[in-house]
N, C-alpha and C positions, 0 to 999 in steps of 0.2 A: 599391461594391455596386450591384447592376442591379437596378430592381423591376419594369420592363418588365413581364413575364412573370407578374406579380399583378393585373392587368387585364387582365382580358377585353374582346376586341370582340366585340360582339353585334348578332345582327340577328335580323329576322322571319324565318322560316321560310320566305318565299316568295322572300325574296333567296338568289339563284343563287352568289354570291361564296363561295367556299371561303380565299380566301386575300388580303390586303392590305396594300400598303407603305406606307411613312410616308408618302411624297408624297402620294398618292393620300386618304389616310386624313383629311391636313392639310386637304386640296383640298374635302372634304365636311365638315370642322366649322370651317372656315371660309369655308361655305357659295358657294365659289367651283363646285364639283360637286354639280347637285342632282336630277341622275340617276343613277342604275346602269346599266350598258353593256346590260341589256332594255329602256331606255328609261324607266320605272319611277319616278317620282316618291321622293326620299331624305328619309325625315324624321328628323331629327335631335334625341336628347335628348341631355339632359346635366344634372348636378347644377348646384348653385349655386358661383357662382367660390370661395367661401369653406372648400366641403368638402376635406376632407383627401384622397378618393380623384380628386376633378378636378383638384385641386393634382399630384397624381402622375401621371394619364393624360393633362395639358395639357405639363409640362416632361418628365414621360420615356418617353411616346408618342409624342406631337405634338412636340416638344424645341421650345414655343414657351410665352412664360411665360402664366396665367392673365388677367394684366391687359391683355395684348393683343388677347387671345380677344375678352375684352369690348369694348375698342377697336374690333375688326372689326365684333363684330356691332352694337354701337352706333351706329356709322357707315353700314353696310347699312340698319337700321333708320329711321335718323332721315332717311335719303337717299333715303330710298324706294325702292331699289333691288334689296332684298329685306328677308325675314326672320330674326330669332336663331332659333337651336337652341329647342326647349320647353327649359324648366329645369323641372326636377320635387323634390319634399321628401326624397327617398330610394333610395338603391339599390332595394328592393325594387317601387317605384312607377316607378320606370324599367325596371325588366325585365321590371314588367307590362303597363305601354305599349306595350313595342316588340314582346312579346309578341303585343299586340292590335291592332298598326298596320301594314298591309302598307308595304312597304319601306325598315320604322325601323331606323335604327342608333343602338348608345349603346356603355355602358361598365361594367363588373362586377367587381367582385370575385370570386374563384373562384367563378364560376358551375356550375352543375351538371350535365354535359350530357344527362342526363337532362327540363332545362328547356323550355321551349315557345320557344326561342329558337334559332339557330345561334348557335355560336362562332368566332369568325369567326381562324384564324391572320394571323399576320404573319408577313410575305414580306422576305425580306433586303433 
């Protein structure tokens, strides 16, 4: 069974991005790209390692397990060599973030595109 497709990627409405592949997608939440090809500053949410929908858009978006995520950015963090992702208390406080944050990306559940957000596809 494939859940792929029950997460949403999302951005601000000022990001240009129509469409993104896993590498690329890897590459920004594990904060190794932290521009968008405008140049653009990437701000990165994300729920907490323990939530049930990051547990699913870490192993079958990202196809990299949660506890690594944290690995990464704990080590970026502590090395001073950047910073983790924000972690936020909820889906709906992440969509209003990114909402509110020029050049955020996160994560949704059927998002509604009707929202103050883009939806961003995946690219084969």
């Amino acid at each position: 069974m494939n859940f792929s497709f029950a997460v949403d990627i999302i951005t601000h409405r000022s990001v240009t991005v129509d469409s993104i592949n896993t590498a690329q997608l890897r590459r920004i939440f594990t904060m190794r790209q932290q521009r968008w090809g405008d140049n653009k500053p990437i701000v990165v949410f994300v729920l907490p390692s323990q939530d049930p929908l990051h547990i699913k858009f870490s192993t079958q978006v990202l196809k990299i397990f949660p506890y690594k995520l944290d690995r990464i950015w704990n080590k970026l963090t502590f090395s001073g060599l950047g910073v983790a992702p924000r972690v936020v208390k909820s889906q709906q406080e992440l969509i209003q973030l990114v909402s509110a944050t020029p050049g955020a990306v996160g994560y949704a559940e059927k998002v509604n595109k009707d929202k103050d957000v883009n939806v961003v596809t995946m690219a084969k």
